[in-house]
Structure formats: structure tokens, C-alpha cells
N, C-alpha and C positions, 0 to 999 in steps of 0.2 A: 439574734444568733440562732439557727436553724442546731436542735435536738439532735439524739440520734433518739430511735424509734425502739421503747423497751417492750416486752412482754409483762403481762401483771399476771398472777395468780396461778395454775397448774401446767397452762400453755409454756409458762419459760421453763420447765424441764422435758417437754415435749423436742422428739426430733423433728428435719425439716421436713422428712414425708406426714407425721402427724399433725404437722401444725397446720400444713397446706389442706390436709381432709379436714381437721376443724375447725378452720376459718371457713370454706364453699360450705361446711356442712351449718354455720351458723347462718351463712348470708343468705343459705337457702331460707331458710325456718323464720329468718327476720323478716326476707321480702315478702314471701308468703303469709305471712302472721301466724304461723305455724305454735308460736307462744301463746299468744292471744287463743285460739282456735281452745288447744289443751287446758289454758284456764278457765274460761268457758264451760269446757265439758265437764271439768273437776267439780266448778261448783254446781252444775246440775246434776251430777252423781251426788254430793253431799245433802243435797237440799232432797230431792225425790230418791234417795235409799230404796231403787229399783232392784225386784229380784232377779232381774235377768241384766245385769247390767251391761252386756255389751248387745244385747238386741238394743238398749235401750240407748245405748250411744250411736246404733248406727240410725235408728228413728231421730235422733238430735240433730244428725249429719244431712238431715234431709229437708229439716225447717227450719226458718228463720226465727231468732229466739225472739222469745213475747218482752215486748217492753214493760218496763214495771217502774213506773215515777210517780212521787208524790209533788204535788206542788203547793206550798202556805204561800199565806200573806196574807195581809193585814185586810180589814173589810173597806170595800169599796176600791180594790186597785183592779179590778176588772180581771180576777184571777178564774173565772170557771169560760171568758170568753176566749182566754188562751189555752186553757185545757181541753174546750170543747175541739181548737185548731190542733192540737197536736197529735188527740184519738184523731182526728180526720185523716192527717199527713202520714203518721206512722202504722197504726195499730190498724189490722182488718183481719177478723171482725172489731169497727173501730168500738172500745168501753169505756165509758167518758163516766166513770162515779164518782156523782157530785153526791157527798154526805150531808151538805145540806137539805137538798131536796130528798133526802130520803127519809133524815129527820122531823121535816116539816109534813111528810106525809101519814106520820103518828099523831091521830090527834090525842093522845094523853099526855104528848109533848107540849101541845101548844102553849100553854100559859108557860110554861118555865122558857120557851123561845122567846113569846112576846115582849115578854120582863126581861130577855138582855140574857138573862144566866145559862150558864153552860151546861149544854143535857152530862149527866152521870159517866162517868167516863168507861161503866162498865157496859151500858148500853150501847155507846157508840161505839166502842170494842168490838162488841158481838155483832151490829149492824153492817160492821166494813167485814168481818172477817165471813159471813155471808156471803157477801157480793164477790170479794175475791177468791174466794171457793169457785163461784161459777166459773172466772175466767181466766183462772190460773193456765192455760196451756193457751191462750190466746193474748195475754197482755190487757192492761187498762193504764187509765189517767187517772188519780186519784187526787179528787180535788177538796184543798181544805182538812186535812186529816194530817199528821196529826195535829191539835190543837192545845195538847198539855203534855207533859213529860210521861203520865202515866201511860198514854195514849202513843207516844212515840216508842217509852219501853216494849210493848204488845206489839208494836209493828216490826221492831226488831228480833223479834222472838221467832225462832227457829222453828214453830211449830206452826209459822203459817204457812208455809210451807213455798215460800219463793226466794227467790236472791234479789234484792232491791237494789237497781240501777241507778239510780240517783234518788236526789229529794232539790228540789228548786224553791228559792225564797225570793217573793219579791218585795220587794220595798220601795218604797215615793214616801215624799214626804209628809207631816201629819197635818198639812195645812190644805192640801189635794186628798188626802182620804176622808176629811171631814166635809169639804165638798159635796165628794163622790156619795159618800152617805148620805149625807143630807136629802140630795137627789132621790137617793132611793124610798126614803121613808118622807117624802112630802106630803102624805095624808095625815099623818101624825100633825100632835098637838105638838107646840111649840117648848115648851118643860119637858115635857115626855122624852122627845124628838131626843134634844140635848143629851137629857140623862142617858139617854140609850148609844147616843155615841160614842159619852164619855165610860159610861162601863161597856162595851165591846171594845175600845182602846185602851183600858187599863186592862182586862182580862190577856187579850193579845200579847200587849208589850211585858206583863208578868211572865207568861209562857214562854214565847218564842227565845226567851235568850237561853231556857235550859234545853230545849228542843237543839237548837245550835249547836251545843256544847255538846249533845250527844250525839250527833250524825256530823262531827266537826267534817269528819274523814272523805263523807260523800258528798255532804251539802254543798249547792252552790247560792249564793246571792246575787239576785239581777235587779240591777236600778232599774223602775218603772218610768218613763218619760209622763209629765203630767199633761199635755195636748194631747187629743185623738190625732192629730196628724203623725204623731210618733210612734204608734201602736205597731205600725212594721216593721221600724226599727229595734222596737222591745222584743217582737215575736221573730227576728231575726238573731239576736243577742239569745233567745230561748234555745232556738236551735242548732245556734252554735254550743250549747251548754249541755245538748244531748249526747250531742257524737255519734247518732244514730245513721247509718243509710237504709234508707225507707224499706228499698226492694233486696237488698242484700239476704243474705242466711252468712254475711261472716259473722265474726264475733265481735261486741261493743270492745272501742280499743281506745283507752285516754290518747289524745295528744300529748307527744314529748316533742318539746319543739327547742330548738338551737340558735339563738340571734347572736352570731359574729360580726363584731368590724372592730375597726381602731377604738383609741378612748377617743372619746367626743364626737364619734356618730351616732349619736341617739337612742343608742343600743336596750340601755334604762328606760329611757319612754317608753318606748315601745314595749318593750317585755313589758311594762306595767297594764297595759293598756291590751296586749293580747292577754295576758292571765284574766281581766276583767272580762275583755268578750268570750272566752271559752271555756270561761272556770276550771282555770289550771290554777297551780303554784307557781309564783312567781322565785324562784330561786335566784337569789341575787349575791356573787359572792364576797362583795367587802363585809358584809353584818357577817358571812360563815366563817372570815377569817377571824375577825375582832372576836367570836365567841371560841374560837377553837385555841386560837391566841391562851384567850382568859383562861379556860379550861386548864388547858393544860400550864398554869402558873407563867406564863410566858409575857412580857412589855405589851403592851393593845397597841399595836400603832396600825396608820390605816397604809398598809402596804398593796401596793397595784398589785394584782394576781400575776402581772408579766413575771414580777420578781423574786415567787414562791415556784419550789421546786417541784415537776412534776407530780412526784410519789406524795409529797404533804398536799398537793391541792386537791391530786389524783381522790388520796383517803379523804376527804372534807366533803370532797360533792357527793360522792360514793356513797357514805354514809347517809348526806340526805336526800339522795334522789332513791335511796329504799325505805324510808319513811312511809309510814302507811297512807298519809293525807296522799303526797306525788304516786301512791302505786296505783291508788283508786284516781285519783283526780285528773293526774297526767298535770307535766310539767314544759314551764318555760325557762330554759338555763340561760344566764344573763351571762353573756362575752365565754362562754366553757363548749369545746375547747379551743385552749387558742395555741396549742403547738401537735404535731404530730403522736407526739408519747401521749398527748393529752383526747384525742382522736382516738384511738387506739384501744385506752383502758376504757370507754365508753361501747365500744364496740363489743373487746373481750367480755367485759362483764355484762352482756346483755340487753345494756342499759341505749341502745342504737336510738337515735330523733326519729320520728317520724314525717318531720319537717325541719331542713336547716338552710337559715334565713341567713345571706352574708349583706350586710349593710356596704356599699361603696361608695367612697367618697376621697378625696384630694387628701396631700396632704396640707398645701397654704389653707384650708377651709378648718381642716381640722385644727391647726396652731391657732389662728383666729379664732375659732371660739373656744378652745380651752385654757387661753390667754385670757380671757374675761371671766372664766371660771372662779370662784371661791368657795373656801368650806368653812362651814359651821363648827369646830373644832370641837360643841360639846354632844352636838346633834351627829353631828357627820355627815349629813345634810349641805348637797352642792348646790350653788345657786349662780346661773350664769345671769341673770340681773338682779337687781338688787333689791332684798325682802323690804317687805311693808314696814316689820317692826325696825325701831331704831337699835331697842339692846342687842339684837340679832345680828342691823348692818354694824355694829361698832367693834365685835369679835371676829367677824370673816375674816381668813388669812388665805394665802395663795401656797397652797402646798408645794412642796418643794420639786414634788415629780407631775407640776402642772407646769414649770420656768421651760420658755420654747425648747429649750437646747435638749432637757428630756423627753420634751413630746417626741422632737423628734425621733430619739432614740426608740421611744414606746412605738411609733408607727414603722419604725424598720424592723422591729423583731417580729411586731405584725405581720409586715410583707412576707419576709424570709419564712413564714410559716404558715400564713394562710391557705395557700396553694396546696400543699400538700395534706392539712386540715380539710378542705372540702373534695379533696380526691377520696379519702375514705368513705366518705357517705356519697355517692355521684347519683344514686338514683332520687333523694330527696333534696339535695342542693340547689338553690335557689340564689338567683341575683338579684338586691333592691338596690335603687339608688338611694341614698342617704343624705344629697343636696337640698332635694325639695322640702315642702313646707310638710309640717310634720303632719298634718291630717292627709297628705296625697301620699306619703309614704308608709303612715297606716294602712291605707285603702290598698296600696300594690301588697304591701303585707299581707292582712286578709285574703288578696285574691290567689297567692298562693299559696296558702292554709288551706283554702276552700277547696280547690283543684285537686281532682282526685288523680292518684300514680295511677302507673298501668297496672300495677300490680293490684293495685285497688277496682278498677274498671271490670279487671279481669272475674273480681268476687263478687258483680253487681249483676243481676239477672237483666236489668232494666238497659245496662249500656250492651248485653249480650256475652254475658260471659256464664259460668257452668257454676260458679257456689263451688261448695266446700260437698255438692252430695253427689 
């Protein structure tokens, strides 16, 4: 059943000549990244506390801003041959600082290197905040740093004086970095060898979970493939996790991305598996409802979002698409929105995709597979075949809004509302089909992620367009 279309927030007491100048005046400022652009410049006013600040914003409006990324991981994952590729790709003049090699060029270091143990954390404080000094107004790679919490606290310090664009972790597993190590130090003695791998991976795996916990909001995590034939595939997954355009002067802008279609066109996969390539958040909303449910004392039951009223689903995502992790990270909204009013408060409040993804598929395709559907009743956890464990297959039940008779009803309130759901957004809107096999409909996904708008083109020096100066 097709909504009628509300206003949310200051707009519904607005007249019809107001509302018409601040809708064109938001789709301007959206298409343009006219947001993005201003918070950009806000945090470079904050961070360099220039005395002449608006000379100093119009020299901003002139260059492209300097990248500034850190990248860990564990030893032996081949992390400074990916760092050395993305000073090349992005940064020019490209600064690729490796703290390792900078450390190894003290020799009063040496012996506490050779022995495994981690140089002083005041030293290599002062050693990075050096090098970044030099090329603060040009950008670096900063590789390997930090390595302890005390060493990530000092990077977040405001007195170094940058805005930190990310921080990248990569991880493979510990049966491939012990390898990879191995390789590296085969001149060593064979005890020696050992001990020094097992203390450089207890040092690491000690740190990095509190490093994690404190850059939760920026970090991203990238699985390392263990062949060298996959190394394009990893440094492609890198830079998707940038969100950088090389030759631009716009401003770094998260992916907000929007995968619609009916239930049981794959909409979940996917949103999983784009949040992993682009190091978004995955927002997914049965767990938003179940928690908001509990919150506010209300029955937990696992109700379809079809059947939650605008204004309550409306307030539910709202709430967590301005979470700081989705503001910094950029988000992938799983099946939102799926009616008109629900389009709309997306729009109003700021919150527009930068990519929206409509999955297409039948409907005999869809009663078919959510006819084999079942749930995990304690997990909530769906499984259209049937799990390994046995306690697991002896609990599954068939929800009651999975019986054909209401799918179909779920895929007509679809229809009735889709249409007018992607008319709202027309310059990002996107068609996949949702039949094929689920890695060919990944890959059409990506390749519309990838695809730059015009409106994007238009801020690329490199496709011929003028920048923001």
C-alpha cells in the first residue's frame, strides 16, 4: 500500500514557496558536495588556527587536500609494499614513511631491534612527529605506526597538527605471517629465528586490539589474501577503503550507499560484503529494530520493517546513520528506504546516498527462495540451506511472514512504492539484477559504486573539469 509523502522536522511548518526554495537549495549543495566541501574546510580551520582565516580558506579552495593515512598490520603481511603503492597513486610529492626504516637507521637502536623488543615509545613519538612536520601541507603514508596505544594516543593529539583520514589494518592469518617472516630473517639461526617471531606476534596481537578500540570510528580492516597472485585484489580492496580521487581538489566524502529490493533478493549479502570492500557500516535494520524494541520495554519480536510505521523506522535509522563510526566511515543502509515518506526523511535530513543500488528480480524467484528460508529463533540468524550444526537444524522455524501468501503481500507493498523511492534520488539510482549468481551480481554492484556521477567528473581535474578553485 503506497504512503502518502510526509515532511519531517522544520520543513512541515514551512509554506509551499519555502519548501520548494529548500528542497533545489539542498539538491544543490548535495549534488555539488557542497557539505562535504564546508566540512573539510571547518576541520582545516580547526586544526591550522590560521591568522588570516579566510586568505587561508581561499588557498584551501585552490589544492587538493594532502592525504594523511596510517597503515598497521601484523609483520610479514607485506604492508610497506602496499604503502610504498599508494604514496605513488595518490600523494605528489609522493611520502611513503616507513618507521621502520627510520628506526633501523639509529644505530643505538640496534640491539633492542635485533632482540624483537619494541624501541621506547617516546622515541618513536618524536621520530614520526619529525617527518610529519616536513610534509604536513603535502600528505604521506605512514607506515607501521602506530604500534602501541601510547603511540596511537600522540597520533591523535591535536598538537600534531593534521586531521587523520583514516588508519588501515591489515590482517591474514597467523599461519601466512609466520611464513612470510620466516622468509625474511632466513639468515638467522634456527631458536633465534623462532623466538623472534613468536615475540614480534605476541607484541602485535597485545597492542593492536587496544589501537582498534581507539580509532574504532576511523579504522578500517582489510583481509590480506595469502598468494602473491591476489596482491591486486588486496590493493584494489585498499583503495576502495580510501575514497580518495587521485586528481581531484574535492573533499574526501564517505560512501552512503542504499541497496533496495524485495525480501529475498539478496539485499543482506551484499550490503555485507560491500561494507567489507569499502569499509563502510553495514546497517542492517532487524538487529536496529530488536534493540529499539528492548529499549524502550516493548515484546522483541523480529517484525519486517515493511510493517513498522514510517516516523518509528524513520527515528531508528536516523539515530544511527549520525553515529560517529557512519559519519566518519560512510554507510551501507540494508533495504531503507522502502516507501516514499521513508525517501524523503533521508533526503530532508541531510542524510541523501551517494549510491542507490535497486536489486531486480521476479516475483516466482523470490517466493522460491524464501519458501526455503528459516530462522534461528535464538540467533535470528536466516539460513536458506541447512546449517552444519545439528542443535542449530533442530530449532529452525519458518517465520510466519516468510508463508508464500505474505511474501507476496511483502513484494506488492515493494512494487507500489519502489518507483517512487528511486525517483527521489534519480541522479544516483542504479539498476542490478538480482537473478544471477551472487558473485556476478557483486561485481555489477561494485562496478556501479566505482563509476563516477557527473557531478563527480565535473570536480576531477583529470576527466577536465574546474575543482572547487
Amino acid at each position: 500500500m503506497a504512503v502518502q509523502v510526509q515532511t519531517w522536522g522544520t520543513l512541515g511548518t514551512m509554506v509551499a514557496e519555502q519548501k520548494e526554495a529548500g528542497s533545489k537549495t539542498a539538491e544543490f549543495l548535495e549534488a555539488n558536495e557542497v557539505y562535504d566541501l564546508f566540512g573539510h574546510l571547518l576541520r582545516q580551520v580547526i586544526v591550522h588556527q590560521p591568522s588570516n582565516p579566510i586568505k587561508f580558506l581561499q588557498e584551501q579552495l585552490k589544492t587538493r587536500p594532502p592525504l594523511s593515512v596510517c597503515v598497521i598490520g601484523p609483520p610479514g603481511i607485506n604492508r610497506s609494499k602496499y604503502c610504498a603503492q599508494i604514496a605513488q597513486d595518490y600523494l605528489s610529492p609522493a611520502k611513503h614513511i616507513h618507521v621502520g626504516k627510520l628506526l633501523r637507521q639509529r644505530k643505538e637502536l640496534k640491539e633492542v631491534i635485533e632482540a624483537g623488543a619494541l624501541v621506547d615509545d617516546q622515541i618513536v613519538i618524536e621520530t614520526v612527529q619529525a617527518e610529519l612536520k616536513k610534509h604536513r601541507n603535502t600528505g604521506w603514508v605512514l607506515d607501521g605506526f602506530p604500534r602501541t596505544r601510547v603511540q596511537a594516543q600522540a597520533l591523535s593529539n591535536k598538537d600534531m597538527g593534521f586531521c587523520l583520514d583514516k588508519i588501515l589494518l591489515l590482517n591474514t592469518g597467523e599461519k601466512v605471517i609466520r611464513q612470510r617472516y620466516e622468509q625474511k630473517m632466513a639468515g638467522l639461526a634456527g631458536d633465534n629465528k623462532e623466538d623472534l617471531i613468536n615475540t614480534r606476534l605476541q607484541q602485535y596481537q597485545r597492542h593492536v586490539i587496544s589501537i582498534v578500540e581507539l580509532f574504532k570510528n576511523v579504522i578500517r580492516q582489510i583481509e590480506v589474501s595469502a598468494g602473491d597472485d591476489d596482491q591486486n585484489v588486496t590493493y584494489n580492496t585498499i583503495k576502495a577503503n580510501l575514497h580518495v580521487r587521485p586528481y581531484s581538489n574535492a573533499p574526501l566524502r564517505p560512501p552512503r550507499i542504499c541497496v533496495v529490493g524485495p525480501c529475498g533478493s539478496g539485499r543482506s549479502t551484499q550490503c555485507k560484503i560491500v561494507a567489507k570492500q569499502y569499509g563502510v557500516v553495514h546497517v542492517d535494520l532487524p538487529p536496529l529494530i530488536r534493540a529499539h524494541q528492548k529499549a524502550n520495554g516493548m515484546t522483541v519480536e523480529d517484525i519486517p520493517p515493511e510493517y513498522m510505521s514510517d516516523e518509528e523506522l524513520c527515528s531508528v535509522v536516523g539515530r544511527r546513520l549520525n553515529e560517529t563510526d557512519c559519519l566518519r566511515k560512510g554507510w551501507v543502509l540494508d533495504g531503507f528506504p522502502k516507501t516514499p515518506a521513508q525517501a524523503e526523511f533521508l533526503r530532508q535530513s541531510h542524510l541523501w546516498p551517494t549510491r542507490l543500488i535497486q536489486l531486480m528480480i521476479d516475483e516466482e524467484e523470490i517466493v522460491n527462495r524464501v519458501s526455503h528460508r528459516k530462522v534461528d529463533p535464538i540467533t535470528c540468524i536466516a539460513y536458506y540451506r541447512s546449517p552444519n550444526s545439528v542443535a542449530v537444524r533442530q530449532r529452525l522455524v519458518q517465520a510466519d511472514f516468510d508463508q508464500p501468501n505474505n511474501v507476496k503481500a511483502r513484494v506488492k507493498m515493494h512494487i507500489e512504492n519502489i518507483d517512487r523511492v528511486v525517483q527521489t534520488f534519480p541522479m544516483v539510482a542504479n539498476a542490478v539484477s538480482g537473478k544471477d549468481e551472487i558473485t556476478e551480481v557483486t561485481k555489477n554492484i561494485f562496478a556501479r559504486l566505482d563509476q563516477s556521477l557527473p557531478t563527480e567528473l565535473a570536480q576531477d581535474a583529470s576527466a577536465g573539469g574546474e575543482g572547487y578553485s
